[in-house]
N, C-alpha and C positions, 0 to 999 in steps of 0.2 A: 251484356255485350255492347260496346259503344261504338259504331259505326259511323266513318265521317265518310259522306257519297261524295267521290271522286270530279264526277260528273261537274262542269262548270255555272252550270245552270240547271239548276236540277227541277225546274217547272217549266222547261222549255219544250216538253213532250209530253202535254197530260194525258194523254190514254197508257202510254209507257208507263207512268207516274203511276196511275191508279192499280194495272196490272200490278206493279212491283209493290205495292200500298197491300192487297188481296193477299198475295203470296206470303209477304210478312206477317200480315195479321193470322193466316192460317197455321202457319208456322208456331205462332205464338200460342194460339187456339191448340194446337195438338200436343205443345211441348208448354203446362203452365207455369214450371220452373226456370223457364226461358223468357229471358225481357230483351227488348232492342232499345236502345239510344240513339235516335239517328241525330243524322247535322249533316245539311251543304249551304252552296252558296246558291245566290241567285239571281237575276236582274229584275228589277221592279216593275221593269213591265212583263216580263213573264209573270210574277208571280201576279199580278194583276187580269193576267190576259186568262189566267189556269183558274183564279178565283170567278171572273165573268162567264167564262167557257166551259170548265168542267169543274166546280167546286167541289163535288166529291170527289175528285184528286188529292187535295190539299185536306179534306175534312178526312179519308180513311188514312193517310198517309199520316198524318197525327196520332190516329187511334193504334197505327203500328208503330207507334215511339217515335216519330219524329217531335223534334222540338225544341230548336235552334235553326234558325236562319239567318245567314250574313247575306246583308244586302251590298250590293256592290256601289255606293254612294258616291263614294269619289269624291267630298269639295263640296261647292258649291254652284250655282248656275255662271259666275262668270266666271270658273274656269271649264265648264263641265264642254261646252263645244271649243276649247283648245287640245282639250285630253279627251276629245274623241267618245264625249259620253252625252253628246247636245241631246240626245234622246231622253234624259232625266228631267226632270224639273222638281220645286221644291213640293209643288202640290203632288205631285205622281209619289214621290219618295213618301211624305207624310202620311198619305194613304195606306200606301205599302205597310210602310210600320205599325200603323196603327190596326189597321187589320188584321197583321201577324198574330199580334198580340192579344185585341180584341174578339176576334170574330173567330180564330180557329187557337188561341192558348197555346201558343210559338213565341219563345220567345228570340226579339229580333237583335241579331247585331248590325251594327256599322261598320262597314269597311270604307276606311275614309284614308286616302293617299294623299297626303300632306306635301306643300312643299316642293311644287313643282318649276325648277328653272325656269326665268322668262315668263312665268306664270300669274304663279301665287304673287300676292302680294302681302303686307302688312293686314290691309283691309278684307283680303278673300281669309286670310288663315282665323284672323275675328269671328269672318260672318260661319268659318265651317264650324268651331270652337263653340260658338253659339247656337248652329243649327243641333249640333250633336249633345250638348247637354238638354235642351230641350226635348230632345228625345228620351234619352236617357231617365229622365225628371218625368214627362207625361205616361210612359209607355216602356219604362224598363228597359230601351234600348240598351245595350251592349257595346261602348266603343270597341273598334278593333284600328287604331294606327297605322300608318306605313308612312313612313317617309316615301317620296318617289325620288327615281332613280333615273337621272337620264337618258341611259343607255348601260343596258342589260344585253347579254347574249339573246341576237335573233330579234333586237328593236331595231329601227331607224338608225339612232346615236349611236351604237354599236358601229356601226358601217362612218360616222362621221369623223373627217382627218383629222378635225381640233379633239376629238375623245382620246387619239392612237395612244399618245405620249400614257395617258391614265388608265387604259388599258393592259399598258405593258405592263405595269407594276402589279 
């Protein structure tokens, strides 16, 4: 059974995390024709803060079939406090990945939003292009792509009058 967790950060409550990690494994235990797949996403410093604070969250949560993580990356550092993600850095993310993969046998994707108006540049879309094969190459990383989008249902740009015209259509 392949189960993607909902949840948008799914280390952002490690006691929740390990409860739900227990229930699964018993689950698994009592039923041994039955397997889980799990997959969510996460923020790097959750999963950093759940590896420092409560590691057997992230170690039974493994043993009950987790084992993919998308990290939410974003870029790189000069776009990451434009898009509202100043809280990343390259050292914190590197970690992150390298952890997933080394220290609990997860393996990591990248969510990586390319291509941000007024943003990105020539030079940021390199350095993300570079950070992400890197990863990929050390640590098995996982690209996962997105173009971004300047305005979606329920952003900012959504609501801005130069959007209207492109909206309508």
């Amino acid at each position: 059974l392949d189960i993607y967790m909902s949840n948008l950060d799914v280390y952002q409550s490690p006691d929740q995390l390990l409860d739900f990690a227990r229930v699964c494994k018993n689950i698994k235990k009592q039923n041994p024709n039955f397997s889980l797949n799990l997959r969510g996403l996460a923020t790097v410093d959750s999963f950093l803060h759940a590896r420092a604070t409560k590691r057997e969250a992230i170690e039974e949560l493994r043993e009950a079939g987790f084992d993919t993580v998308g990290f939410g990356v974003d870029g790189v550092a000069p776009v990451w406090k434009a898009i509202k993600k100043g809280h990343n850095t390259e050292a914190k993310c590197v970690e992150a990945i390298r952890s997933a993969r080394q220290d609990f046998g997860i393996t990591p994707e990248l969510l990586m939003v390319f291509g941000h108006a007024g943003i990105d540049t020539a030079e940021t879309l390199q350095m993300a292009y570079a950070f992400t094969q890197d990863m990929a190459e050390k640590y098995g990383a996982i690209p996962r792509p997105h173009i971004a989008k300047s305005f979606i249902p329920g952003n900012s740009g959504w609501l801005k009058e130069e959007n209207a015209a492109a909206i309508k259509l």
